[in-house]
N, C-alpha and C positions, 0 to 999 in steps of 0.2 A: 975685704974692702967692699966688693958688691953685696954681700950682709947687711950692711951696714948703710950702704946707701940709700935700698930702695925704703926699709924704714923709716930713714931721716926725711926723704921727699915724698913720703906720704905722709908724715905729722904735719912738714912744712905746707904741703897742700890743706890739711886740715885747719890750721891755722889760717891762713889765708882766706878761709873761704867766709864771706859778708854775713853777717849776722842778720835775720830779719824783723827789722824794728819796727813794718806797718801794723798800727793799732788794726785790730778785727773791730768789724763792725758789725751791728744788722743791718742789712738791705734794705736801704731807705731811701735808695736812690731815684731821679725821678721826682715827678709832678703829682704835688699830694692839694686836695681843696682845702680851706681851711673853715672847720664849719664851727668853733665856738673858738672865744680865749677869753678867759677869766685872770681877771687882774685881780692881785693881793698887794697891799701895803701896811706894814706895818711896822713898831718899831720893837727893839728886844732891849731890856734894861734890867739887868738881875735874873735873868729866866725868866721876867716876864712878858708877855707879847701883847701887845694893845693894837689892834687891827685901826685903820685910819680909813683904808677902802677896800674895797672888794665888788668890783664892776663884772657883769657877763655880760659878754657882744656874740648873737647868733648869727649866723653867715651863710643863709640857706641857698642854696642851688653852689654854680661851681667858677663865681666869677671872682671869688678871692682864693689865691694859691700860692705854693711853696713850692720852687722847684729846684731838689738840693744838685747838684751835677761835682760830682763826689768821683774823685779819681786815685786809689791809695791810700786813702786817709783825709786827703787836700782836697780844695776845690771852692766850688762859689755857689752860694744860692741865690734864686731871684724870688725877691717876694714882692706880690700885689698884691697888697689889701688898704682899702676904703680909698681904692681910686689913685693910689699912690706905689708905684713902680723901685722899686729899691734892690741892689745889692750887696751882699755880706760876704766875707770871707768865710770857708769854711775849713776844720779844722779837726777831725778827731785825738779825743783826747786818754781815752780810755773806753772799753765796750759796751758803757754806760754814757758815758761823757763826751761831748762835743763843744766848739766855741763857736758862736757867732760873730763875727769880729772880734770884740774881747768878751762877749758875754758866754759866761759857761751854762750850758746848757745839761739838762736831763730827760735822759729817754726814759719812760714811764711803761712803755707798750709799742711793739710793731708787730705787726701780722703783715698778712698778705694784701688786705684791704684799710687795715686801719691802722694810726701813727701816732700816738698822744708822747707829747715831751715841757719840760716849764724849763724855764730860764731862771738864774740866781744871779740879783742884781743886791750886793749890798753898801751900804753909803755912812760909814761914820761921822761925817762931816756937819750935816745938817742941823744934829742935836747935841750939845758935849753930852760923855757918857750915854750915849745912845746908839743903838746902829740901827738904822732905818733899813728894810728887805723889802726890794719887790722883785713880785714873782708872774708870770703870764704863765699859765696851760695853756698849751694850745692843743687841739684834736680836730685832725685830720683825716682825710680817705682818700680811697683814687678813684 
């Protein structure tokens, strides 16, 4: 019988024990400036893509910023830029992938000093048969 037990209460422990579900991420935690974001829009109709805009805003010295505050996966960013104070929920999604409130986001590049990632906003609504994409780069440093 004690053969047999200590067995069975070591699988049952096995079983029991929490599986660990937090997405990995890169370290991008922290107060990053934002020094360019280039906006795309365009639509897709057939595999084709007809660009509408595509704007660049440079953001020189360190008075616009992203500051992710990322705890397990969760957590909130604060962003400032062009004088306007905002927060988002934050969200990892995969060790690519992130949400800004609901906007899915792509990390592109992190280093130790630099953080480039674009956003993927798309909109079928607008056009029938059409889906309208906009996209922001944005590239960042500390």
């Amino acid at each position: 019988m004690k053969k047999l037990l200590v067995p069975a209460l070591l699988t049952l422990a096995a079983c029991n024990k929490k599986e660990d579900t937090t997405v990995r991420q890169p370290d991008y935690d922290g107060k990053w400036y934002i020094h360019q974001v280039v906006e795309k829009e365009y639509t897709l109709e057939d595999g084709d893509t007809a660009y509408t805009r595509y704007d660049v805003k440079d953001y020189p010295g360190t008075a616009n910023y992203m500051d992710f505050q990322i705890d397990r996966g969760k957590g909130n960013t604060i962003v400032y830029l062009d004088n306007k104070l905002d927060s988002m929920s934050y969200e990892a999604v995969s060790h690519v992938y992130f949400r800004l409130d609901t906007t899915l986001c792509e990390v592109t590049r992190v280093t130790d000093s630099t953080f480039q990632f674009n956003t993927l906003i798309f909109d079928g609504a607008p056009i029938p048969d059409r889906v309208q994409v906009t996209q922001h780069f944005f590239t960042l440093s500390r």
